[in-house]
C-alpha positions as CSV (number, residue, x, y, z in Angstrom):
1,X,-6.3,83.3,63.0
2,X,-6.2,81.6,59.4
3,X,-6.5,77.9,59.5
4,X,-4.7,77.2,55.8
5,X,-2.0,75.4,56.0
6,X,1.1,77.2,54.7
7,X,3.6,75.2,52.7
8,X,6.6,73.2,54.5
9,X,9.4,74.5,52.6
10,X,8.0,78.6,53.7
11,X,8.1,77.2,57.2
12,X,11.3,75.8,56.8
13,X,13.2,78.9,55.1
14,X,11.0,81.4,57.8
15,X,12.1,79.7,60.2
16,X,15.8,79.2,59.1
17,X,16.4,83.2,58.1
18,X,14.6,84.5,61.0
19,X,16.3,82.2,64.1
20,X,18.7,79.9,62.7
21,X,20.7,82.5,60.4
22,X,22.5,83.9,63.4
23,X,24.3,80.6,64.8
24,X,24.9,79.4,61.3
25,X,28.4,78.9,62.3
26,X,28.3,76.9,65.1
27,X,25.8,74.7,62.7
28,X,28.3,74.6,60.1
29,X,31.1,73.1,62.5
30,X,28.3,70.9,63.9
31,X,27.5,69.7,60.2
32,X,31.3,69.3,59.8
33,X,31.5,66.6,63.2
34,X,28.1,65.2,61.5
35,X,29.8,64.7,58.0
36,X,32.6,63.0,60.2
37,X,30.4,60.6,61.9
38,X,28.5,60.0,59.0
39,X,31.6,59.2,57.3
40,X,32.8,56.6,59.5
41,X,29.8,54.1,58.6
42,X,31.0,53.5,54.7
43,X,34.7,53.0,56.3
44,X,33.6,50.7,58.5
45,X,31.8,48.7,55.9
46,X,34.4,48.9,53.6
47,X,36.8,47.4,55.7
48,X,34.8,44.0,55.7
49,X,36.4,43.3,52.0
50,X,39.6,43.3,53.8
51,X,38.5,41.8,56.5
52,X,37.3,38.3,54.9
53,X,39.4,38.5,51.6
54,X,42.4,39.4,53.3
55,X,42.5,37.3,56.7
56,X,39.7,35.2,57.3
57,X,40.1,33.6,54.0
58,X,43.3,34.0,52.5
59,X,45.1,33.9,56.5
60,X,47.6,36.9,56.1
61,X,48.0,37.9,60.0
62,X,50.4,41.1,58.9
63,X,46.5,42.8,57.6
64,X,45.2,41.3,60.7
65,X,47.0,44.3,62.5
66,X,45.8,47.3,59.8
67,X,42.7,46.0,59.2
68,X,41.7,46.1,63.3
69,X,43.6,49.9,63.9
70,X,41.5,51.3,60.9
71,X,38.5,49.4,62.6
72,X,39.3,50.7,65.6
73,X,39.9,54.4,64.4
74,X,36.7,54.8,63.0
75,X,34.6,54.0,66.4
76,X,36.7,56.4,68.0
77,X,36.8,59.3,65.7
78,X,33.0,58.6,65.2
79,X,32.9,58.4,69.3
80,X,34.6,62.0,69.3
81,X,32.6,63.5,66.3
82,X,29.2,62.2,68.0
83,X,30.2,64.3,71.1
84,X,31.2,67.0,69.8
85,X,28.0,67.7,67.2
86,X,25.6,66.8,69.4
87,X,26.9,69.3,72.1
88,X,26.7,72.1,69.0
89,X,23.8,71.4,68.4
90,X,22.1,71.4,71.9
91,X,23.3,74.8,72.5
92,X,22.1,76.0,68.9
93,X,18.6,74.2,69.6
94,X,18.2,76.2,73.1
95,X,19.3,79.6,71.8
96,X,17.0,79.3,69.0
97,X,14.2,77.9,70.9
98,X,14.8,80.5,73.6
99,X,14.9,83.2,70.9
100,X,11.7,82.3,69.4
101,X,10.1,82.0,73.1
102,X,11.3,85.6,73.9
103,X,10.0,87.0,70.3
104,X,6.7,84.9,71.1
105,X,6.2,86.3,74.4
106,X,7.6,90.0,73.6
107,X,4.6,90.1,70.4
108,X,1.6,88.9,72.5
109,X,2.2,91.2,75.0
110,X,1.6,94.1,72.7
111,X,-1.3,92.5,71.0
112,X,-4.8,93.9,72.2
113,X,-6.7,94.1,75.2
114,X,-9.6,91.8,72.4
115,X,-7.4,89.4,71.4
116,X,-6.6,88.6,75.3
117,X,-10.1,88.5,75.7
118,X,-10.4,85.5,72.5
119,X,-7.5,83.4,73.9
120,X,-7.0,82.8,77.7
121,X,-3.8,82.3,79.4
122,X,-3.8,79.0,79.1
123,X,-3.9,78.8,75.4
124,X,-1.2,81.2,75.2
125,X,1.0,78.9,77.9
126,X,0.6,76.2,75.7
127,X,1.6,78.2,72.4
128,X,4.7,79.8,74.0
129,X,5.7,76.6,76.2
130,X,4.0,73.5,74.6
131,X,4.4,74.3,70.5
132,X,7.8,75.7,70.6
133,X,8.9,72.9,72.9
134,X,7.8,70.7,69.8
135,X,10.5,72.8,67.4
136,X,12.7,72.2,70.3
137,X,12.3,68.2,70.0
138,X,12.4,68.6,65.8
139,X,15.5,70.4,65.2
140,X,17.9,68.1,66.1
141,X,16.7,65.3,64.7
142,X,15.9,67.8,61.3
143,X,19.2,68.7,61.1
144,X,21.1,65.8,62.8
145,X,20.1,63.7,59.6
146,X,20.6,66.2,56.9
147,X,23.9,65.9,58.3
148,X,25.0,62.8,59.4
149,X,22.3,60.2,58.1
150,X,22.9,61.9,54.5
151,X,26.7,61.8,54.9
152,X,26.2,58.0,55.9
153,X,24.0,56.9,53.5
154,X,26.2,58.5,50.6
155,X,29.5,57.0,52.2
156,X,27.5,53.5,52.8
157,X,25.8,53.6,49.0
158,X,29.1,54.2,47.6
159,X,30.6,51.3,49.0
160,X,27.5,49.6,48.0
161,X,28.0,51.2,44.3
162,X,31.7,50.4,44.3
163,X,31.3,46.2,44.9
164,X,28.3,46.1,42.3
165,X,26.1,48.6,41.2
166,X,23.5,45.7,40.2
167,X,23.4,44.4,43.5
168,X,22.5,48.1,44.6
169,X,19.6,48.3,42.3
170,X,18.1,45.4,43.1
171,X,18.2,46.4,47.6
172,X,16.4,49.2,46.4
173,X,13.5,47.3,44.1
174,X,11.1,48.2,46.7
175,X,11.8,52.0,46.8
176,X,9.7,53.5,44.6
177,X,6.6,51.2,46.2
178,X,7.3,54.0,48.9
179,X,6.8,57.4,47.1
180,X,3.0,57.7,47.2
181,X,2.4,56.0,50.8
182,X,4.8,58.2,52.6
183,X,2.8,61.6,51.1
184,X,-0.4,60.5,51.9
185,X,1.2,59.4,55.0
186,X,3.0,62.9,56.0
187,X,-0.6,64.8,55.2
188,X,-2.3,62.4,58.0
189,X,0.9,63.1,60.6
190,X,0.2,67.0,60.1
191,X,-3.5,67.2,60.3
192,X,-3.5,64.9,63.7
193,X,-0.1,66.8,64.9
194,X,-2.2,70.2,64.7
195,X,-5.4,68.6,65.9
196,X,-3.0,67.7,69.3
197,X,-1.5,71.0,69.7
198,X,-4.9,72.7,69.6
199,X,-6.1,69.8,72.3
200,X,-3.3,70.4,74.5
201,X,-4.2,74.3,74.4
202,X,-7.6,73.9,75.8
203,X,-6.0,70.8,78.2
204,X,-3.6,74.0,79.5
205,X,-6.4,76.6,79.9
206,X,-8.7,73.9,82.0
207,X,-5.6,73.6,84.3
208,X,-5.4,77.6,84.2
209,X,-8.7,78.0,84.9
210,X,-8.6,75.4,87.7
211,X,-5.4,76.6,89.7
212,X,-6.0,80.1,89.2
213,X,-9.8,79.3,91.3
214,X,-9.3,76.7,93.3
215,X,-10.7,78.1,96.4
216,X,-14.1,78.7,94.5
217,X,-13.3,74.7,93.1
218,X,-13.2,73.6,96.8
219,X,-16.4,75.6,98.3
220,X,-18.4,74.6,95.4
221,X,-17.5,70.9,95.7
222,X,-16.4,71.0,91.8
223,X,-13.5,68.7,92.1
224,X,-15.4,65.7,90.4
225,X,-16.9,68.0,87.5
226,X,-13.0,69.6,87.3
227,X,-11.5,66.0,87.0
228,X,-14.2,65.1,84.7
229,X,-13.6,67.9,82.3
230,X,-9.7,67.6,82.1
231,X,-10.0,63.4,81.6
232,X,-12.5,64.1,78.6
233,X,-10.4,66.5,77.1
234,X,-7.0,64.2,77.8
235,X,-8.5,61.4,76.1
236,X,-9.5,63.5,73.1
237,X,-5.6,64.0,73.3
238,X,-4.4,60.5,73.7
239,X,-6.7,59.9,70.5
240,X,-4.8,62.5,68.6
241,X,-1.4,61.6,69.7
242,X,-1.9,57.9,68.5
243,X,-3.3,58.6,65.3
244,X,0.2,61.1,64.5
245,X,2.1,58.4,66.2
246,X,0.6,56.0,63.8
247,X,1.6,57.6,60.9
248,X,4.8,59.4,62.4
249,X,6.1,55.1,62.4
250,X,4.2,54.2,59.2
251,X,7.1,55.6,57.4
252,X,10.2,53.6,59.1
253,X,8.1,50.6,58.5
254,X,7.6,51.4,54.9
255,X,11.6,51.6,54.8
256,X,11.7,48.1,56.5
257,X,9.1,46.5,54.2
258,X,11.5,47.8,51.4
259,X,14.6,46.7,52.8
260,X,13.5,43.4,53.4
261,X,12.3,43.0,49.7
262,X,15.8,44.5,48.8
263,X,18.0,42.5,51.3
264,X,16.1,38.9,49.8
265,X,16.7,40.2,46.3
266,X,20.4,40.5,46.9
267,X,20.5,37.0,48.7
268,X,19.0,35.5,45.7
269,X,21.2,37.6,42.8
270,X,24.7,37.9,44.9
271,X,24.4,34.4,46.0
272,X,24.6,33.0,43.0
273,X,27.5,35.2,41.6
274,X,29.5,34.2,45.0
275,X,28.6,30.3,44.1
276,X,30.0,30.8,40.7
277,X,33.5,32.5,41.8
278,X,32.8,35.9,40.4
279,X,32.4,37.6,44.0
280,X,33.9,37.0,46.8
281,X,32.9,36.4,50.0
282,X,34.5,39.5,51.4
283,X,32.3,41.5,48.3
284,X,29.2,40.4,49.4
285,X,30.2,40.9,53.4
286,X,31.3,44.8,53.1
287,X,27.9,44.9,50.8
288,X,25.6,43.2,53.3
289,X,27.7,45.6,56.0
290,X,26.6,48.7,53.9
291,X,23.5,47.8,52.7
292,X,22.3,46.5,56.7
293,X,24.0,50.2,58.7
294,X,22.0,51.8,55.7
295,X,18.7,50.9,57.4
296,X,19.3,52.8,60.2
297,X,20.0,56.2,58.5
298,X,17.1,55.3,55.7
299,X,15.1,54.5,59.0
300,X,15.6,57.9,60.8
301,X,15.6,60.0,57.6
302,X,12.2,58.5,57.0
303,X,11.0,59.5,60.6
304,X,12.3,63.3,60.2
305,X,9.3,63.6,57.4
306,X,7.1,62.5,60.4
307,X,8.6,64.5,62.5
308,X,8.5,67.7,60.7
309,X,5.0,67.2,60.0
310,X,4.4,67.4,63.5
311,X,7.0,70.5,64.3
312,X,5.1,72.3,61.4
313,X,1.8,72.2,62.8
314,X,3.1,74.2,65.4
315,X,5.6,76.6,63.9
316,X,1.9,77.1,61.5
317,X,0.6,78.4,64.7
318,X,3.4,80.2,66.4
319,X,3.7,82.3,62.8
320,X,0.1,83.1,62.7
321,X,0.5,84.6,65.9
322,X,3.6,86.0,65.2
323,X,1.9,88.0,61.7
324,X,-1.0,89.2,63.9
325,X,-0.4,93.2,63.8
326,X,-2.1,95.1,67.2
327,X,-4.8,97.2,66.1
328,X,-3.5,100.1,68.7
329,X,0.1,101.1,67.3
330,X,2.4,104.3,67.4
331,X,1.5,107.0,65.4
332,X,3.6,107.5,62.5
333,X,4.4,111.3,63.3
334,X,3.8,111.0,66.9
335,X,3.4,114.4,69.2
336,X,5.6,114.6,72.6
337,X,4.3,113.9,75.8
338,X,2.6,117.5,77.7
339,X,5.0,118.2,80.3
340,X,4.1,119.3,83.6
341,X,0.9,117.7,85.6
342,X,-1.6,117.8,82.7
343,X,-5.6,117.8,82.4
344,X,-7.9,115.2,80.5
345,X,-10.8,115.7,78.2
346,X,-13.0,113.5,77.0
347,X,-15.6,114.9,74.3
348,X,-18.5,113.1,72.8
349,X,-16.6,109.7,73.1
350,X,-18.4,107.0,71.7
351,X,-17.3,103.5,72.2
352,X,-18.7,99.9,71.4
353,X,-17.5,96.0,72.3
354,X,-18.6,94.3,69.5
355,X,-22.1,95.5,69.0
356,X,-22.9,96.4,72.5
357,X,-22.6,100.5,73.0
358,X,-20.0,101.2,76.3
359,X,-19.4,104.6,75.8
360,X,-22.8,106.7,74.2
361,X,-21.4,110.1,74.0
362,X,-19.2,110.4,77.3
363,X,-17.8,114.0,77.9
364,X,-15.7,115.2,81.6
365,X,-13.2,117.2,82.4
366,X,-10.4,116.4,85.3
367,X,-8.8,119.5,86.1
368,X,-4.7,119.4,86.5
369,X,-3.4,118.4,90.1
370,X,-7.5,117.9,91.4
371,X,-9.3,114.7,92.1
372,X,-12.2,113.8,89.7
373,X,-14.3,111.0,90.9
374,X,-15.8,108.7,88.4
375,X,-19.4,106.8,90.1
376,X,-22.6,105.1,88.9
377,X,-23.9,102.1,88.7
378,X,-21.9,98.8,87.3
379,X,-21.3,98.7,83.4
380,X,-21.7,102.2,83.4
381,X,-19.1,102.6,81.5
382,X,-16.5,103.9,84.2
383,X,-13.8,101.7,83.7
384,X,-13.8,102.2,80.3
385,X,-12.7,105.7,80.9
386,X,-9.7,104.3,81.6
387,X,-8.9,101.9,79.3
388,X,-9.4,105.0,76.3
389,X,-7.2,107.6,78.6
390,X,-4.5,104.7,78.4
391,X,-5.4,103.6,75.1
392,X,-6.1,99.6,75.8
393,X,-9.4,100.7,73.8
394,X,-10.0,103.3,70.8
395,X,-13.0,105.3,70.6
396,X,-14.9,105.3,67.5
397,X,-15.8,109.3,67.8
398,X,-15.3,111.8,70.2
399,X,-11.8,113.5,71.6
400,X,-9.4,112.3,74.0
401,X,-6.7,114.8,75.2
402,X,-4.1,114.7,78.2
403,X,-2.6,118.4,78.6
404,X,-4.1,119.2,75.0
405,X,-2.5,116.3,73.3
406,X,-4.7,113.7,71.7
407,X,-4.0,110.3,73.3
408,X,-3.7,108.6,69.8
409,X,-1.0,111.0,68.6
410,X,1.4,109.8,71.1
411,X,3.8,106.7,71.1
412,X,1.5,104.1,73.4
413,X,5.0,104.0,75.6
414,X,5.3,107.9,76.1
415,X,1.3,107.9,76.9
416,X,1.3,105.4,79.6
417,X,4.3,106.8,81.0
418,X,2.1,109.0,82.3
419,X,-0.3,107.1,84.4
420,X,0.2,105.1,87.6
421,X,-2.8,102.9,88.4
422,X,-3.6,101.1,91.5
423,X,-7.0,98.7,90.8
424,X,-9.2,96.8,93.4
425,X,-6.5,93.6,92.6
426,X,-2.7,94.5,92.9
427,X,-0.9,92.6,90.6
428,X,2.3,90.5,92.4
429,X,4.7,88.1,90.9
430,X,6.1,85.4,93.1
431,X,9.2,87.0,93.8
432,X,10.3,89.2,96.4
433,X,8.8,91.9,98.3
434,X,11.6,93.9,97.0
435,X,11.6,92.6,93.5
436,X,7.7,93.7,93.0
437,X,8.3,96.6,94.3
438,X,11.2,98.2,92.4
439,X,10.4,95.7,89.2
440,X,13.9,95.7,87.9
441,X,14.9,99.2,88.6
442,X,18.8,100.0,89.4
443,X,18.3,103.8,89.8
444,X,16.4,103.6,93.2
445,X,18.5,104.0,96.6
446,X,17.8,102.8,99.7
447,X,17.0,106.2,101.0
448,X,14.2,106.5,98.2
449,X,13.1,102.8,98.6
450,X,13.0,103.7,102.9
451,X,10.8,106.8,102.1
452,X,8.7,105.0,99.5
453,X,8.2,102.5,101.7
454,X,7.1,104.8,104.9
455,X,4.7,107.2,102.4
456,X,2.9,104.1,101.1
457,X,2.4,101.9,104.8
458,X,4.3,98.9,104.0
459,X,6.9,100.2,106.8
460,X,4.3,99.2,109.2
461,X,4.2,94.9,108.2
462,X,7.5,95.0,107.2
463,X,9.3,94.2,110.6
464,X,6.4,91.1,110.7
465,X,7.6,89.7,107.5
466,X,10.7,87.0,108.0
467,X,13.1,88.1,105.6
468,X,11.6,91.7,105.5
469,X,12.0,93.1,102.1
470,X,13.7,89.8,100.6
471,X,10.5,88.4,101.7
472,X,8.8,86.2,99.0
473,X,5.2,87.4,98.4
474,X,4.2,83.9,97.1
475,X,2.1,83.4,93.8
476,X,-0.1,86.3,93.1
477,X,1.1,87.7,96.2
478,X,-1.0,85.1,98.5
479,X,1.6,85.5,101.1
480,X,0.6,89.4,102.1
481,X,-3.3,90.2,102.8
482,X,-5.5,92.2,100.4
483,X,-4.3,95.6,102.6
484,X,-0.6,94.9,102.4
485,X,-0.8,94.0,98.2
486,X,-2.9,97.1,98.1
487,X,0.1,98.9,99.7
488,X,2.9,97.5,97.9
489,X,1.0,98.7,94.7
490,X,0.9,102.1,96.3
491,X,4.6,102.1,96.6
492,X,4.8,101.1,93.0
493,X,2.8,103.7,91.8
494,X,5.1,106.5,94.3
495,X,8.5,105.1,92.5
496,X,7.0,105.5,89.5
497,X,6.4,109.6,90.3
498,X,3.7,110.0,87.3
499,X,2.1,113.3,87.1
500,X,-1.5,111.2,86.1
501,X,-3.4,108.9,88.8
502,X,-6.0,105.9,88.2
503,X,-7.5,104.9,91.3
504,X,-10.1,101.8,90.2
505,X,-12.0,100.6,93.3
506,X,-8.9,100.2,95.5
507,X,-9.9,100.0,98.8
508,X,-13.4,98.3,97.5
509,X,-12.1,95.0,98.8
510,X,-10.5,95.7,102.0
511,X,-12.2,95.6,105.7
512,X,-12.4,99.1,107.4
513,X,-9.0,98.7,109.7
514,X,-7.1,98.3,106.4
515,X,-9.2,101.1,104.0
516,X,-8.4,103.7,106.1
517,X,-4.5,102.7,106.2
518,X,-4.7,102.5,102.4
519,X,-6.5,105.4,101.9
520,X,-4.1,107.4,103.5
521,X,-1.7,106.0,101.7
522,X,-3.8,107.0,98.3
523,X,-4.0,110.0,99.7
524,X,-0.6,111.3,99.9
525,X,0.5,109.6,96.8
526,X,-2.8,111.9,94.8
527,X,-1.0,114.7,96.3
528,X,0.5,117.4,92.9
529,X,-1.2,114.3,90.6
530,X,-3.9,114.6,88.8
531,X,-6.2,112.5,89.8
532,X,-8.8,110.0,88.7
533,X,-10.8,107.9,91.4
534,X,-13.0,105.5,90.3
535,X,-15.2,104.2,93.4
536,X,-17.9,102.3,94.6
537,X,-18.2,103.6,98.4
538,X,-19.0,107.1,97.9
539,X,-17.6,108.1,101.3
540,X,-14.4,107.6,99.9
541,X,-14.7,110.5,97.4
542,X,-16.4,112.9,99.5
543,X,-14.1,115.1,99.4
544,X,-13.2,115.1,95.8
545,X,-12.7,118.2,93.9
546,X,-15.2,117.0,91.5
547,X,-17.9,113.6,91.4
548,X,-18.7,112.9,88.2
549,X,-21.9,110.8,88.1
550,X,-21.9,107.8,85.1
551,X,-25.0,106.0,83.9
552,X,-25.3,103.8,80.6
553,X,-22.2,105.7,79.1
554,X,-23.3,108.8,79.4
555,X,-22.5,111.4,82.6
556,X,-25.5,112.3,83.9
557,X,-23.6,114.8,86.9
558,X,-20.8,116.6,88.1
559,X,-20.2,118.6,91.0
560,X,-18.8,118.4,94.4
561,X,-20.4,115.9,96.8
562,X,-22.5,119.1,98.4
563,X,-23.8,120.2,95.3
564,X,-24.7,116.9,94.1
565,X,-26.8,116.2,97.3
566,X,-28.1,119.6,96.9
567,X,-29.7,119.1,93.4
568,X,-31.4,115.5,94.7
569,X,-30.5,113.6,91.2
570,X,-28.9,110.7,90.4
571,X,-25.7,110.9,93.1
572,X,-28.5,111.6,96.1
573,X,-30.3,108.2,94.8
574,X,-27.1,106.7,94.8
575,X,-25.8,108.2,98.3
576,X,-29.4,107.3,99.5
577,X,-28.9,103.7,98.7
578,X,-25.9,103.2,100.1
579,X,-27.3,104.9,103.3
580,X,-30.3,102.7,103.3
581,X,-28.1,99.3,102.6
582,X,-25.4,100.6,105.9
């Protein structure tokens, strides 16, 4: 990710074509109650003149009447347009912030299994919660005073214009003592805005990291160096916040300073003319009116600059991520899908993390509808097998081929459409037993959910579960034992009916009472599949069709678990180990 700054006014129109564009009528109608409001404020100062001129000093009670309706309308037309805007634009500020959330999270789930790697969850919590939260807080106030505030201001400055245009000059001596504070101003807001939002990335991944191991936390007594951590990086944070904050108010102060030089100029120039009889009193009160509900609107517009210094810091980084292209994409004349329950080759793969070889040459058959077994030592490149059948990783040489089709001439979607994978960790979403089971499929009946359920074991806990299938499984699915996750991902896997099967150590983690009810479970779902088994316990693959030993990214063996013994290489050391260590 680039760290130059883009320009504002790119953010600005990126933003407004890509997720504004759609509701531009409901902004329109909101900028219409704004212009109302806005509005309101020069009335309300103009009918000072009146006010004075008319009935405190020359006593005429019939304008008394007028003068206090008109008053009186404008508060509550301004009342009614107020409402109405700001309940426009709430719904307009959600829909686009929950547009830009969905786009966000859509995108970095098809970036790659690297990038993942580079940013934790955390980080990417933070971007899809924490920065667009910030556009969230922006827009309104953005938009709120291009509408309104400018609508005021004009309506206020043409009164102000109207009584004296000389008087109007001199409130605004002090303005262009503004121009070059408030830019070097806006530069510091931005730098310290993006400064925070980086902070409060790494603040969210300490929590991640934290929450996500807390049992390790607690046996390891690492509460203390936990707290420690999170309180150093929060006051980094507070540090940031303040500088931005600093300079975010810098700007309404500048305003005040000028007001004030403004508002004494006036006292001193008006006053006179009033003394003399040239002005009257009710000229100078509307002016002092205008000029005074001025400083509000000149006091928020001059915080919007703040404040879209700090929304641009993070729309910078939500676009960056947003222009990051994944390296594995479609192909652009993509081959169909084999049909049928297909092999898988792998020829002379080669494949390398960074500079560290994975794959050095890898080549193995899995025959259609058999059981392959994948086994060797850790880092011997066996789950990597998987990730280049699925394509999470791309070889640098060698062929890769399901049923005669090469696994990068396929649409990624059509390719793992033909894989169901159960790993050593099933992967459950708080929500109900049913829910992570069927994950948002409508096509499945009860009488396929009952039979599901019965092939892959989870009939057997399901009576001790209160609520049964409506059951919640509790974050990460803490509320079922490593058996009954193992399970549900079974029955996930069955739904799914894929002719292709990755098995990656998943009965590695489970006591012997709850392997053997898994396996058989794993067993009848490898049943017309073909088959892939990646294990660690090599009594669970005894009976493979075909072992296939791995070492350093190479295979070293294949056979059936006879043979293998027979020939007294590599498996035999291995089976002899594990012999030895039981």
């Amino acid at each position: 990710m680039t760290d130059t700054p883009k320009k504002p006014r790119g953010l600005f129109l990126w933003l407004w074509w890509t997720y504004l564009w759609p509701y531009r009528l409901l902004l329109v109608v909101a900028l219409v109650f704004m212009s109302v409001e806005g509005a309101m404020f020069g009335l309300l100062s103009y009918m000072m003149k009146p006010m004075f001129d008319n009935v405190f000093v020359g006593g005429n009670a019939d304008a008394l009447w007028w003068v206090g309706l008109v008053i009186f309308a404008s508060f509550m037309i301004r009342a009614l347009a107020s409402i109405a805007q700001k309940v426009l634009m709430t719904q307009v500020s959600e829909r686009t912030v929950g547009d830009i959330r969905n786009d966000l999270l859509r995108h970095l789930m098809t970036l790659d299994g690297s990038f993942h790697q580079a940013y934790g969850p955390g980080y990417l919590m933070q971007r899809v919660e924490g920065d667009v939260g910030q556009i969230s807080k922006v827009w309104r106030i953005i938009i709120t005073g291009a509408g309104r505030d400018v609508i005021a201001l004009i309506s206020l400055f043409g009164v102000a214009l109207g009584i004296d245009w000389r008087w109007t000059l001199v409130a605004l001596v002090g303005a262009p003592l503004m121009v070059l504070p408030s830019i070097l101003v806006q530069r510091y807001v931005r730098g310290n805005a993006r400064h925070a939002r980086d902070i409060a990335a790494r603040l969210s991944t300490r929590l991640n990291e934290v929450f996500h191991g807390i049992v390790p936390v607690k046996l390891n007594r690492l509460e203390e160096y936990q707290a420690a951590r999170y309180r150093k990086l929060t006051d980094k944070r507070i540090n940031a916040e303040t500088r931005a904050a600093l300079g975010q108010s810098s700007i309404p102060g500048l305003i005040d300073i000028m007001s004030g030089i403004g508002f004494m100029g006036v006292l001193f120039y008006g006053g006179g003319e009033i003394l003399a009889g040239s002005k009257t009193v009710g000229d100078f009160m509307a002016f002092f009116t205008a000029i005074a509900l001025a400083f509000e609107p000149l006091r928020r517009l001059g915080a919007v600059s703040g404040n879209w210094q700090i929304a641009a810091a993070s729309i910078e980084r939500l676009k960056e991520l947003l222009d990051m292209v994944p390296a594995l994409r479609d192909p652009e004349t993509p081959q169909p899908a084999p049909q049928g329950v297909p092999g898988v080759l792998l020829d002379d793969v080669h494949l390398a993390y960074g500079e560290a070889p994975v794959l050095r040459g890898a080549s193995l058959v899995a025959e259609p509808g058999k059981t392959t077994a994948l086994v060797g030592a850790s880092g011997a490149g066996k789950s990597t097998v998987f990730n280049v059948l699925t394509r999470l990783a791309e070889p640098e040489s060698g062929r890769v081929e399901i049923g005669g089709v090469p696994v990068a001439m396929m649409r990624l979607g059509d390719l793992r459409g033909l894989f169901s994978v159960v790993s050593q960790e099933a992967l459950l979403f708080d929500e109900s037993l049913r829910e992570n089971i069927l994950l948002g499929r409508k096509d499945v009946s009860e009488e396929q959910l009952d039979k599901v359920l019965k092939a892959a074991h989870v009939a057997d806990f399901l009576p001790r579960l209160e609520g049964g299938l409506d059951a919640p499984v509790g974050p990460r699915g803490s509320a079922l034992s490593g058996g009954q996750r193992q399970r549900v991902a079974i029955a996930r896997a069955l739904l799914r009916d894929t002719p292709i099967l990755l098995l990656d150590e998943a009965t590695s983690a489970l006591d012997a009472q709850s392997e053997a009810v898994v396996q058989q479970a794993l067993e009848r779902l490898a049943e017309g599949r073909t088959t892939l088994v990646i294990a660690h316990r090599l009594s669970t693959v005894r009976h493979a069709d075909k072992i296939v030993v791995m070492d350093q990214g190479r295979v070293v063996e294949e056979g059936t678990h006879d043979d293998l013994l027979a020939r007294n290489g590599a498996y035999a050391r291995l089976h002899a180990m594990q012999f030895t260590e039981s």
